[in-house]
KOLKOL-15588 format. One record per residue (C-alpha): chain; y, z, x. Coordinates in nm, 4 decimals, decimal comma. Example, Ala and Ser with C-alpha at 12.3 -4.5 7.8 and 13.67 -1.06 7.14 Angstrom:
2
+---+----------+----------+----------+
| c |       py |       pz |       px |
+---+----------+----------+----------+
| A |  -0,4500 |   0,7800 |   1,2300 |
| A |  -0,1060 |   0,7140 |   1,3670 |
+---+----------+----------+----------+
//
This chain:
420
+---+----------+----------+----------+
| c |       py |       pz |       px |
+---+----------+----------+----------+
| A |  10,5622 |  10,0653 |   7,1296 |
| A |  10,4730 |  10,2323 |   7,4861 |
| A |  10,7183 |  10,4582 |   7,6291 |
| A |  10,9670 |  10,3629 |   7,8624 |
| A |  10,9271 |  10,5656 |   8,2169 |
| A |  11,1094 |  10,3472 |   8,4931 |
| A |  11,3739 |  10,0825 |   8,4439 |
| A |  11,4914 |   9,8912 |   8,7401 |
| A |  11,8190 |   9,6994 |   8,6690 |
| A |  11,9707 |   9,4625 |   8,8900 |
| A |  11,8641 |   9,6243 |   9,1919 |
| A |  11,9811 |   9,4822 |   9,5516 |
| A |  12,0486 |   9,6494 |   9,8772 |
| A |  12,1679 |   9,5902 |  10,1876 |
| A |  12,0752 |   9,6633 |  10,5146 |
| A |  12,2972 |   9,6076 |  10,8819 |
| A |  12,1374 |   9,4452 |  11,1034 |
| A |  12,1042 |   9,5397 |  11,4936 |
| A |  11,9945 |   9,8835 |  11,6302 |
| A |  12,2551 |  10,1423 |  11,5243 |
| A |  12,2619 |  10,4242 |  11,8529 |
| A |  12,1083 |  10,4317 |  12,1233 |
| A |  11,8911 |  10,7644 |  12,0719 |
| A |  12,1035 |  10,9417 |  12,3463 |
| A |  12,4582 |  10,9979 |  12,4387 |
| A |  12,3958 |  10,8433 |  12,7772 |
| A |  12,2464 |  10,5635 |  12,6429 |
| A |  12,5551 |  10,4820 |  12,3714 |
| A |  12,8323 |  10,5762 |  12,6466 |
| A |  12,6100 |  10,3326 |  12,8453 |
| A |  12,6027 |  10,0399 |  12,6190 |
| A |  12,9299 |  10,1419 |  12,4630 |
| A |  13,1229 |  10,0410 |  12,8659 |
| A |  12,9273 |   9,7376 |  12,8928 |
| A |  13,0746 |   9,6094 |  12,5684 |
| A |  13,3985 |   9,6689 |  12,6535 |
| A |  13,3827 |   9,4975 |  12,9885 |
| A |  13,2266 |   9,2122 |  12,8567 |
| A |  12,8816 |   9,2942 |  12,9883 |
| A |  12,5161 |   9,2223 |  12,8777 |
| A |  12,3716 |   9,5453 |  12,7554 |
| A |  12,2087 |   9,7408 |  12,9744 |
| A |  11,9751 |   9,8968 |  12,6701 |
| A |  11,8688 |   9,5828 |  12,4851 |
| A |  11,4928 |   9,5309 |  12,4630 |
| A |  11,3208 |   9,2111 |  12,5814 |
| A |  11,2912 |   8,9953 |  12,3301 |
| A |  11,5391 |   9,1862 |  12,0964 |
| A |  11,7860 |   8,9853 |  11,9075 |
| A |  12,1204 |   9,0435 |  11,9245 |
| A |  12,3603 |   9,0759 |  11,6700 |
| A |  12,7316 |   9,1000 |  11,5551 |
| A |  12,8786 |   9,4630 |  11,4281 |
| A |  12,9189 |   9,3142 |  11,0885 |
| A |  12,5744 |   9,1145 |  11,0167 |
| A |  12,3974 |   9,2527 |  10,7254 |
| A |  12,0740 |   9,1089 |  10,5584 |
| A |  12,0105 |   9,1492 |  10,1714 |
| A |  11,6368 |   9,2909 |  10,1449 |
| A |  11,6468 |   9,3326 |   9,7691 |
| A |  11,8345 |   9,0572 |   9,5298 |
| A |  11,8943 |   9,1544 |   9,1515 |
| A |  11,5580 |   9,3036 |   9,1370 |
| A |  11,4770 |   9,3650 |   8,7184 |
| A |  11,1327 |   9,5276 |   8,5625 |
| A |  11,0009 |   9,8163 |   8,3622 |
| A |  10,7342 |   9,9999 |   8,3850 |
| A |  10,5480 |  10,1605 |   8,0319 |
| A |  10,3256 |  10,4651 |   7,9843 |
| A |   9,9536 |  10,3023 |   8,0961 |
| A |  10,0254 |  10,0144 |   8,2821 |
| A |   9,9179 |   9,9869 |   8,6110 |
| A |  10,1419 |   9,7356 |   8,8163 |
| A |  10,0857 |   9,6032 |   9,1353 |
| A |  10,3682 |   9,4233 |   9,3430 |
| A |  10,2688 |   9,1125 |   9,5919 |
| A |  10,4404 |   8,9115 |   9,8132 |
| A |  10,4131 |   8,8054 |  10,1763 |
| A |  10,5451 |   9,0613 |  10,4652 |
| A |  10,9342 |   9,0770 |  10,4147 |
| A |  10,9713 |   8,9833 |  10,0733 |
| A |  11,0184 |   9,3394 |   9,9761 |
| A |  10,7813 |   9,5090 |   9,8446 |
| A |  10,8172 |   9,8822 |  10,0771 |
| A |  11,2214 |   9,8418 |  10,0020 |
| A |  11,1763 |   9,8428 |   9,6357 |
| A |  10,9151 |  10,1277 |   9,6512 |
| A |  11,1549 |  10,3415 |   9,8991 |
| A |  11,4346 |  10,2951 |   9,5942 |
| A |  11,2079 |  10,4101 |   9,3700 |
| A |  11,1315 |  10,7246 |   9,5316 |
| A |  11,4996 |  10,7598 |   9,6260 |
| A |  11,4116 |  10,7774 |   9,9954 |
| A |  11,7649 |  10,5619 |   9,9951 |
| A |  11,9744 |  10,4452 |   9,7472 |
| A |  12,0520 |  10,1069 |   9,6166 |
| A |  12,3531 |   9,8968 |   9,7191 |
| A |  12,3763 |   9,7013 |   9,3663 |
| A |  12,2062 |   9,7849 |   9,0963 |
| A |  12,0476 |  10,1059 |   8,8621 |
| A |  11,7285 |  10,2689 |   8,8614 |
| A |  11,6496 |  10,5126 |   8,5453 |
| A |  11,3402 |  10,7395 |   8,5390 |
| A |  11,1955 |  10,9299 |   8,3122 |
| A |  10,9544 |  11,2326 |   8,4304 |
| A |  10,8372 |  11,3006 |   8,7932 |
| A |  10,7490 |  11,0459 |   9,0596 |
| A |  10,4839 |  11,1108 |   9,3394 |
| A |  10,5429 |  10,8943 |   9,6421 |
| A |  10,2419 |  10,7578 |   9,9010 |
| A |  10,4154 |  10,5166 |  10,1320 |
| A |  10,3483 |  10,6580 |  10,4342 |
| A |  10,1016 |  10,9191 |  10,6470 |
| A |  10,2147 |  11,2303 |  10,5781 |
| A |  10,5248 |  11,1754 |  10,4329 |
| A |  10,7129 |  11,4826 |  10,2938 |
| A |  10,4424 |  11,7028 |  10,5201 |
| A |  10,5948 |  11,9951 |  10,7754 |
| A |  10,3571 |  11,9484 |  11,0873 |
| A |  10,3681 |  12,3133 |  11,1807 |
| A |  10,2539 |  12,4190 |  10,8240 |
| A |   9,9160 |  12,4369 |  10,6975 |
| A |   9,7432 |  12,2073 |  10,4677 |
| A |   9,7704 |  12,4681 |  10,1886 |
| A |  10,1025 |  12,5511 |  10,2789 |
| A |  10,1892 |  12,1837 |  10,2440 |
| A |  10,0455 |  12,1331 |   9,8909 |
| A |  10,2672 |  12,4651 |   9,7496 |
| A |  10,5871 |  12,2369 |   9,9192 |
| A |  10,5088 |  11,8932 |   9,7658 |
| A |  10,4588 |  12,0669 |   9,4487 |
| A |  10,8062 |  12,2771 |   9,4904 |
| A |  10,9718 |  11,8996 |   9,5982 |
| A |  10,8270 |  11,7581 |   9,2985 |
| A |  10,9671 |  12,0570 |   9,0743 |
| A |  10,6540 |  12,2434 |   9,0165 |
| A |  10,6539 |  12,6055 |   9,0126 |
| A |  10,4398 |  12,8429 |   9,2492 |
| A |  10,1730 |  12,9314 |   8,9514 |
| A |  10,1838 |  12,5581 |   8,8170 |
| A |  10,0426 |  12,4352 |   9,2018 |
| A |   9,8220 |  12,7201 |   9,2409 |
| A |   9,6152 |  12,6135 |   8,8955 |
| A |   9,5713 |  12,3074 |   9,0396 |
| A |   9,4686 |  12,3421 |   9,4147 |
| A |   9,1361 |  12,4370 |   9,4052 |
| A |   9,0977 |  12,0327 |   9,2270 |
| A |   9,3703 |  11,9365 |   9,5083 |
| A |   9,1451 |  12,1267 |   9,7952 |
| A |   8,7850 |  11,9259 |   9,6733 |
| A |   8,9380 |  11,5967 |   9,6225 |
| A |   9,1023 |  11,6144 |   9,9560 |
| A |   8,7446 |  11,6659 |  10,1245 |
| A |   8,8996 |  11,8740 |  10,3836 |
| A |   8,8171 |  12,2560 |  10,2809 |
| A |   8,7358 |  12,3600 |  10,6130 |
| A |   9,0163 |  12,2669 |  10,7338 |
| A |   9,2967 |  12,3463 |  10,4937 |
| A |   9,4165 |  12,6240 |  10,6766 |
| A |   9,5181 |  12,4377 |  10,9873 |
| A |   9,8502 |  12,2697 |  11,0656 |
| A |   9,8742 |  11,9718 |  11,0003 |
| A |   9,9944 |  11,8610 |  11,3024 |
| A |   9,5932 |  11,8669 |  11,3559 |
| A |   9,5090 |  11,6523 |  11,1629 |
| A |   9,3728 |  11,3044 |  11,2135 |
| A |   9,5585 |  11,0182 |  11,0412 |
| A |   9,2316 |  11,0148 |  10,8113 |
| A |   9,2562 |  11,3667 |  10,6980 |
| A |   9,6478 |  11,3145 |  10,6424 |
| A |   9,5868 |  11,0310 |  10,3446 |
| A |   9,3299 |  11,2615 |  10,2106 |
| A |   9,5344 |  11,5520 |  10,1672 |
| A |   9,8476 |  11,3613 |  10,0838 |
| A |   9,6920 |  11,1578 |   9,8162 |
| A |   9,4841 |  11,4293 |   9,6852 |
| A |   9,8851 |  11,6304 |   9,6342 |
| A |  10,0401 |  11,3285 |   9,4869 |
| A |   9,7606 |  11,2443 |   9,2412 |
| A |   9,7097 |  11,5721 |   9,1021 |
| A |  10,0724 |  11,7686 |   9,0819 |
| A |  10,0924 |  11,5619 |   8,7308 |
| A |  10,3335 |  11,2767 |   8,8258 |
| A |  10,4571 |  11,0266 |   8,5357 |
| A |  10,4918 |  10,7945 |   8,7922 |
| A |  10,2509 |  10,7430 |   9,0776 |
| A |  10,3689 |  10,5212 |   9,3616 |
| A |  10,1010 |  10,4043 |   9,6544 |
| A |  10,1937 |  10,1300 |   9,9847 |
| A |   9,9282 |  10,0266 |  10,1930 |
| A |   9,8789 |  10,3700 |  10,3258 |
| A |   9,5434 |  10,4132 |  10,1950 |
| A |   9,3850 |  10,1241 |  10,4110 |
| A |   9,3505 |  10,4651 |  10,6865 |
| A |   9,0657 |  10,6534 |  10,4577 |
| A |   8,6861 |  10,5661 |  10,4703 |
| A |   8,5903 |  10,3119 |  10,2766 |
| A |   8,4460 |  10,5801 |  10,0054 |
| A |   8,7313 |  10,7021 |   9,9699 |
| A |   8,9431 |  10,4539 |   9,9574 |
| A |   8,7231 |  10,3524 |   9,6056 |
| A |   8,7600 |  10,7497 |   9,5263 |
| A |   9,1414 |  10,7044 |   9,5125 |
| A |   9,1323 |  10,3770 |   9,3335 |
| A |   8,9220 |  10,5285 |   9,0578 |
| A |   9,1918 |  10,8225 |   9,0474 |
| A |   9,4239 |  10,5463 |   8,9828 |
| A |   9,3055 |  10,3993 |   8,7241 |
| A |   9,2301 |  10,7464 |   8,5528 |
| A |   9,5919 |  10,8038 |   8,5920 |
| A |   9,6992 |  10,4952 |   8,4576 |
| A |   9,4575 |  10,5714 |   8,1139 |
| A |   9,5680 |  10,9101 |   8,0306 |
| A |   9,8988 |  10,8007 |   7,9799 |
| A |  10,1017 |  10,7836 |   8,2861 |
| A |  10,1783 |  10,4725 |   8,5490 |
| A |  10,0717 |  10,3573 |   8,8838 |
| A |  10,2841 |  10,1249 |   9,1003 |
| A |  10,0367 |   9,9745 |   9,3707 |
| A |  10,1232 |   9,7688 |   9,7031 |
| A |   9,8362 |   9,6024 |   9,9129 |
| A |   9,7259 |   9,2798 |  10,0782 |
| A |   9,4014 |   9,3569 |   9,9616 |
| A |   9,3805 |   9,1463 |   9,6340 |
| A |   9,0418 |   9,2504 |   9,5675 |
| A |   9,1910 |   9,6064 |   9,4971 |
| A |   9,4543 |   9,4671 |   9,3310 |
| A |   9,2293 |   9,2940 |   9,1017 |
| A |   8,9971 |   9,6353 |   9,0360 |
| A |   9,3286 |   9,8420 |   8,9659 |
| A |   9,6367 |   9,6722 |   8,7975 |
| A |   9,7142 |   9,5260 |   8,4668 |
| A |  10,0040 |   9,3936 |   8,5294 |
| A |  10,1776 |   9,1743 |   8,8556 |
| A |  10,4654 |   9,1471 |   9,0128 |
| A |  10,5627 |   8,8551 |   9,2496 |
| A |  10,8320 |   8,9249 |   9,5268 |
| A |  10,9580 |   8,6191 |   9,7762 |
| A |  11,2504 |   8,6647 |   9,9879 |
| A |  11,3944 |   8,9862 |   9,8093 |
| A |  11,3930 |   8,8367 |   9,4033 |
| A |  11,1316 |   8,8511 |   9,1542 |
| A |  10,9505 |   8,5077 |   9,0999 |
| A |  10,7085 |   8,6305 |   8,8733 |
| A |  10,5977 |   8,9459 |   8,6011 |
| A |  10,3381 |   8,8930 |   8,3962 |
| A |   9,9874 |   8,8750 |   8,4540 |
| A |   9,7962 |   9,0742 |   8,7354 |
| A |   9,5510 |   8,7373 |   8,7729 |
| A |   9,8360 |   8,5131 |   8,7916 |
| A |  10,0598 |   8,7176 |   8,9973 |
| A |   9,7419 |   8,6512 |   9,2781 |
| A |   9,7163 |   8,3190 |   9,2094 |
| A |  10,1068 |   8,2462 |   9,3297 |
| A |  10,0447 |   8,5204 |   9,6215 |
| A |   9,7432 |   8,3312 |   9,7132 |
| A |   9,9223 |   8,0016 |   9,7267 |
| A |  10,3017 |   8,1313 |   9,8406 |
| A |  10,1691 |   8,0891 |  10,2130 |
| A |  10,2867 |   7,8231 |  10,4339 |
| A |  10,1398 |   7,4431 |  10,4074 |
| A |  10,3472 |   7,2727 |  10,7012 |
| A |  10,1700 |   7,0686 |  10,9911 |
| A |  10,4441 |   7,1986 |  11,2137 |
| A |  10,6300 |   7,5262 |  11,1516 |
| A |  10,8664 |   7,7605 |  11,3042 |
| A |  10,6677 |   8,0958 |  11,4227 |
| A |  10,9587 |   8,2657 |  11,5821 |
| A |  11,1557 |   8,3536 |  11,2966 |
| A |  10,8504 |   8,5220 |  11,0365 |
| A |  10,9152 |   8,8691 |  11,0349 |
| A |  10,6674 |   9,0428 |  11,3222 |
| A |  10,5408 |   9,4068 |  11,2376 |
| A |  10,7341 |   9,7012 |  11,4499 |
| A |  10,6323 |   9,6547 |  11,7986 |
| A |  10,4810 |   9,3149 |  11,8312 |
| A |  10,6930 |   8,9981 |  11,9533 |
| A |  10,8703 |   9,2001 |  12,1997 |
| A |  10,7153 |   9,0957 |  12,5536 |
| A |  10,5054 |   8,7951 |  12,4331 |
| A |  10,6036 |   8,5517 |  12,0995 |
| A |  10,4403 |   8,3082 |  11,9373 |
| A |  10,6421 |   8,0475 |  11,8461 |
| A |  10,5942 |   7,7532 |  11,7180 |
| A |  10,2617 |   7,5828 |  11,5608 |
| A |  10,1562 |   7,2509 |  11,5030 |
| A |   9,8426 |   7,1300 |  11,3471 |
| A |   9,7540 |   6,7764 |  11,5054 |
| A |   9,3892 |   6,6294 |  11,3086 |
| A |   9,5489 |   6,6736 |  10,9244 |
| A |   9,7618 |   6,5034 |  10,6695 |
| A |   9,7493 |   6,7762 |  10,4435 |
| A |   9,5954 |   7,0842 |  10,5652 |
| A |   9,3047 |   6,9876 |  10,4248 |
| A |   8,9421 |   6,9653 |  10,6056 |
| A |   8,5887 |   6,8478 |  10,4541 |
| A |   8,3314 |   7,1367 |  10,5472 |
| A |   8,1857 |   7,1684 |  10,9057 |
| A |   8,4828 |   6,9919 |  11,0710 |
| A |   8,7185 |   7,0632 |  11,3392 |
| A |   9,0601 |   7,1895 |  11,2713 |
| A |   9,3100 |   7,1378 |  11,6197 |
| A |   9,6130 |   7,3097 |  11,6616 |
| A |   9,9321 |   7,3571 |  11,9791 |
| A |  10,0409 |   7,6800 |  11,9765 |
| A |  10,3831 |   7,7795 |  12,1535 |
| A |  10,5060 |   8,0750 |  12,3141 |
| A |  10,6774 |   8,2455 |  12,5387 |
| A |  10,5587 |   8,5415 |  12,7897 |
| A |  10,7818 |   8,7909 |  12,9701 |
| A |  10,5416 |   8,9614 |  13,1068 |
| A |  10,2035 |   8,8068 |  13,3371 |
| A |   9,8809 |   8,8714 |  13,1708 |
| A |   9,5255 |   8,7025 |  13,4038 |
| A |   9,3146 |   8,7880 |  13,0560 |
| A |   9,5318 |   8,6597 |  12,7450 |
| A |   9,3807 |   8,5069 |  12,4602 |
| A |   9,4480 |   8,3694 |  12,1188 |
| A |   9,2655 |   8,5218 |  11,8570 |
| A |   9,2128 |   8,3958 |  11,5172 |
| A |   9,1113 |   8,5510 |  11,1838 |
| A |   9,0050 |   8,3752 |  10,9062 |
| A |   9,1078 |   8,5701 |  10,4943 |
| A |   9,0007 |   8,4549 |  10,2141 |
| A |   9,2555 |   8,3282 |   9,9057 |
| A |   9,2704 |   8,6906 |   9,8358 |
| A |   9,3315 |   8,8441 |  10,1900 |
| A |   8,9745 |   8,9845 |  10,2345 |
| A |   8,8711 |   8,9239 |  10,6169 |
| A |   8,6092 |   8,6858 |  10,6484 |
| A |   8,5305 |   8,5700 |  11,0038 |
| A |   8,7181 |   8,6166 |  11,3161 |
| A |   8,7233 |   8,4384 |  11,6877 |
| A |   8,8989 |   8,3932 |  11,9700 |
| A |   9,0011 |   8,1689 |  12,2889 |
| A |   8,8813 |   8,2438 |  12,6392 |
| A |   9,0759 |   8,4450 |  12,8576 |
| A |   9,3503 |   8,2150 |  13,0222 |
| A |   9,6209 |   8,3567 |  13,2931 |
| A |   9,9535 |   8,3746 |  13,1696 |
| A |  10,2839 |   8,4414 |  13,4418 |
| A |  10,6446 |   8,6281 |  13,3702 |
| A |  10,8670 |   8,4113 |  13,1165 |
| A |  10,6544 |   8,1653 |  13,1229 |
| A |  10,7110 |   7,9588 |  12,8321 |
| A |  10,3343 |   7,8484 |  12,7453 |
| A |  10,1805 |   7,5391 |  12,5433 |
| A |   9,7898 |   7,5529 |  12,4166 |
| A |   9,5915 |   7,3040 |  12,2386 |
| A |   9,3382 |   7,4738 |  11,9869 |
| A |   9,0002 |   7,3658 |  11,8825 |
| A |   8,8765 |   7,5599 |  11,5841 |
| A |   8,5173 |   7,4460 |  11,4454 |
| A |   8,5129 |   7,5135 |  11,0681 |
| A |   8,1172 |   7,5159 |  11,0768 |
| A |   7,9978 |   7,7590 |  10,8213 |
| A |   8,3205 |   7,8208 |  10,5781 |
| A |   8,2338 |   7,7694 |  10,2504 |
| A |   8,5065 |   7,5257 |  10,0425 |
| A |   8,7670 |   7,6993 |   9,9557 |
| A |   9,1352 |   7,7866 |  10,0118 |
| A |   9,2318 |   8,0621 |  10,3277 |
| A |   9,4347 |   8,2367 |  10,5002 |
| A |   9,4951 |   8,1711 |  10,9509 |
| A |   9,5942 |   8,5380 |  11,1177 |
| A |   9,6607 |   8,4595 |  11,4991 |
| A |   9,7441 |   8,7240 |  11,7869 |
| A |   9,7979 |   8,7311 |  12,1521 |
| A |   9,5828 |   8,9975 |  12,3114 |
| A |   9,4762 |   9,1358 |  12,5729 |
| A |   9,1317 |   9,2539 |  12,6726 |
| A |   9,0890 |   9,6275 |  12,8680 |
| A |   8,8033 |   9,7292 |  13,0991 |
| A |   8,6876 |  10,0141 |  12,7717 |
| A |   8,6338 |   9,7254 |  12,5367 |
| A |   8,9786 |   9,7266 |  12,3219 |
| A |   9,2546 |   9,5358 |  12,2876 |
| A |   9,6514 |   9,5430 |  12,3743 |
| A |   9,8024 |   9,3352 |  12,0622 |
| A |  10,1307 |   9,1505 |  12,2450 |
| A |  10,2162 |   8,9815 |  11,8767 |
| A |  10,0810 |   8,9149 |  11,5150 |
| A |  10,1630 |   8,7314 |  11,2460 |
| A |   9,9113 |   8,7782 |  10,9174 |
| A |   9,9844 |   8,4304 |  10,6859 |
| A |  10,0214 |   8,1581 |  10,9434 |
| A |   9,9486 |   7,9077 |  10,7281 |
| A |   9,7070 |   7,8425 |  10,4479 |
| A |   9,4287 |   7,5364 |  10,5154 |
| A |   9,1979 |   7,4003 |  10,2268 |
| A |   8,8511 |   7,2977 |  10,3267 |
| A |   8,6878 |   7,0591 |  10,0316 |
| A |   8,3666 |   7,1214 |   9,8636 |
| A |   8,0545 |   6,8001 |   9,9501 |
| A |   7,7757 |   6,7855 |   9,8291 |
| A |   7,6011 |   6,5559 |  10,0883 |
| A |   7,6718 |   6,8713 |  10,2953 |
| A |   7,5760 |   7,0956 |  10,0524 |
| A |   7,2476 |   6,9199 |  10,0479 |
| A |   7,3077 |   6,8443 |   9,6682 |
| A |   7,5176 |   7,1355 |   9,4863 |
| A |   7,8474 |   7,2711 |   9,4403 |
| A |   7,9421 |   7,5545 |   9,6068 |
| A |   8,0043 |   7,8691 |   9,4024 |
| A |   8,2435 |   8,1184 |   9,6182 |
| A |   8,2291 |   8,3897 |   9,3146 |
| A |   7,8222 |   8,4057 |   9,3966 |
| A |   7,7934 |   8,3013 |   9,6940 |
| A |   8,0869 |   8,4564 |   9,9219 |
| A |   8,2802 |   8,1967 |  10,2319 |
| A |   8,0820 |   8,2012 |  10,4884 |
| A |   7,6945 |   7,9538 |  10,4606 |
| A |   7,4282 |   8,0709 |  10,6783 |
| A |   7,2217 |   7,8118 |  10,8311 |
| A |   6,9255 |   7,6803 |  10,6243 |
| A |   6,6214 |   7,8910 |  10,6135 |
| A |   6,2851 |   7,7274 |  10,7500 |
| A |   5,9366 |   7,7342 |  10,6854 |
| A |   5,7191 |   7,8448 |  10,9639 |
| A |   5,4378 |   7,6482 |  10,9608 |
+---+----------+----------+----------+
//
């Protein structure tokens, strides 16, 4: 029987909802008189919500797993459902409201850039303080940094503060510290998705290495394809609770089918990542040509989308990305530029060709943006699983065969021709 090196028991916390402080004095005196007279606050965002002193929201709900020597498990679920909390109470970053959490050796934390780094220190000076945090001695980190050093990729630059670094160079010295001060338990959020692409399939392979000598990875990603390459095992998270442990293939199969199917659905109340939804929303979508979210291949999908502006934008579009069943990007468009004024509430009808997509099942990621004169883009809002649309294999279309998405990818080119 394997070994026994995490047990999470009945885990649940607790968070209060609202912004707690204003981040200065003034600001909290401010907002503190306007309460007391009755008074909007003078502080509150657009777009923020409000809420009471006592409204709390359960993130985590009688969360229960192990984890063994050697297995490698990776834990799903749309945005919200939990997945950063749970790694946060692992690390003891903060501590559960309900619940116990029992571990057995050391645990080496990637959740986010530079986490646990001093900006004014070097990047050696850095590796000899991870490995005091994570209980290692001075001569125990300095066998191992010349390894730490070349994995990183950054010699030439390991004796500058880190405060120099680029985001890039961050992951690579952070992950190169955390993978190779011997931790039992290796825990790794979406962080990663900064490095190169090489790298990226450097760390995985570090992973799994881990993993097979003996100790345990816990891996977080919308990238199922990774997910696939690295775990063993699968954990399913929806709305704080676990719906599934088992498999690492099955625990993709309900994350690639835990999206939303509804012709009509409420936008404004999927959690938004930090910063986007505060000046322009998306809020509502309906899809208009469908039954059942499903389309044959090369038709038209329609959808009204709903939203409000408070601020005017002449160059605003909706743009559209297209994942796979598995959250791998596979095509991407966008509207024309249309003029949007101050809190105006606004109303489009959408005409999305499907020509090309292969049969399958995906994934609709919509923003509002805005184009700049330098060629990039000011995201006003973004919400990754809008819904998930089926299109249906035919082979009249196919000119005679089945489509085969595990050879062939999602996307069919255009015919080839002879030239005469």
């Amino acid at each position: 029987m394997s070994e026994r090196l995490l047990e999470v028991d009945g885990v649940s916390k607790q968070y209060r909802l609202g912004m707690i402080g204003g981040g200065t004095l003034h600001g909290d005196l401010t907002s503190w008189f306007a309460r007391i007279r009755g008074k909007e606050d003078p502080n509150t965002k657009i777009g923020m919500e409000h809420y009471g002193p006592n409204e709390t929201f359960w993130a985590l709900r009688d969360v229960s797993f192990n984890v063994d020597r050697g297995d490698a498990l990776a834990i799903t679920g749309r945005n919200g459902a939990g997945k950063s909390t749970i790694l946060k109470l692992i690390s003891r970053i903060t501590a559960p409201t309900e619940g116990e959490i029992r571990i057995r050796g050391k645990v080496a934390s990637l959740l986010e850039i530079g986490t646990g780094f001093h900006k004014e220190l070097s990047g050696r000076d850095n590796i000899y303080l991870n490995g005091a945090i994570l209980g290692m001695n001075r001569a125990e980190t300095t066998s191992k940094i010349k390894q730490i050093i070349e994995f990183s990729e950054i010699e030439q630059f390991i004796d500058t503060p880190v405060k120099r670094y680029s985001s890039g160079m961050y992951v690579k010295l952070a992950f190169a510290v955390a993978a190779h001060l011997d931790p039992e338990v290796m825990i790794c959020d979406e962080v990663l998705a900064v490095g190169d692409l090489a790298f990226q399939q450097k760390c995985l392979q570090k992973m799994r290495d881990i993993a097979q000598d003996g100790r345990a990875v816990l891996y977080v990603s919308h990238n199922m394809r990774t997910v696939s390459q690295l775990c063993n095992r699968g954990l399913f998270l929806e709305q704080g609770a676990v719906k599934y442990d088992g498999t690492v293939e099955r625990a993709i199969e309900i994350y690639g089918g835990s999206g939303a199917r509804s012709l009509k659905q409420d936008l404004d109340h999927i959690p938004h990542p930090r910063n986007r939804g505060d000046t322009m929303r998306m809020q509502e979508i309906e899809f208009l040509n469908t039954q059942a979210l499903e389309y044959t291949m090369d038709s038209v999908m329609e959808f009204r989308l709903k939203g409000i502006a408070h601020l005017a934008d002449p160059h605003l579009r909706i743009r559209l990305i297209v994942k796979s069943s598995i959250a791998s990007p596979i095509a991407m468009t966008q509207t024309e530029p249309f003029e949007i004024k101050a809190e105006e509430v606004f109303d489009r009808t959408v005409r999305f060709p499907l020509d090309g997509i292969a049969p399958g099942e995906y994934v609709m990621k919509l923003s509002l943006i805005s184009g700049k004169p330098t060629g990039t883009s000011v995201y006003y809002d973004t919400l990754e699983d809008v819904s998930r649309f089926i299109i249906t294999d035919d082979p009249a279309v196919n000119a005679g065969f089945l489509w085969r998405e595990s050879l062939w990818g999602n996307y069919r080119l255009k015919p080839l021709e002879f030239i005469d």
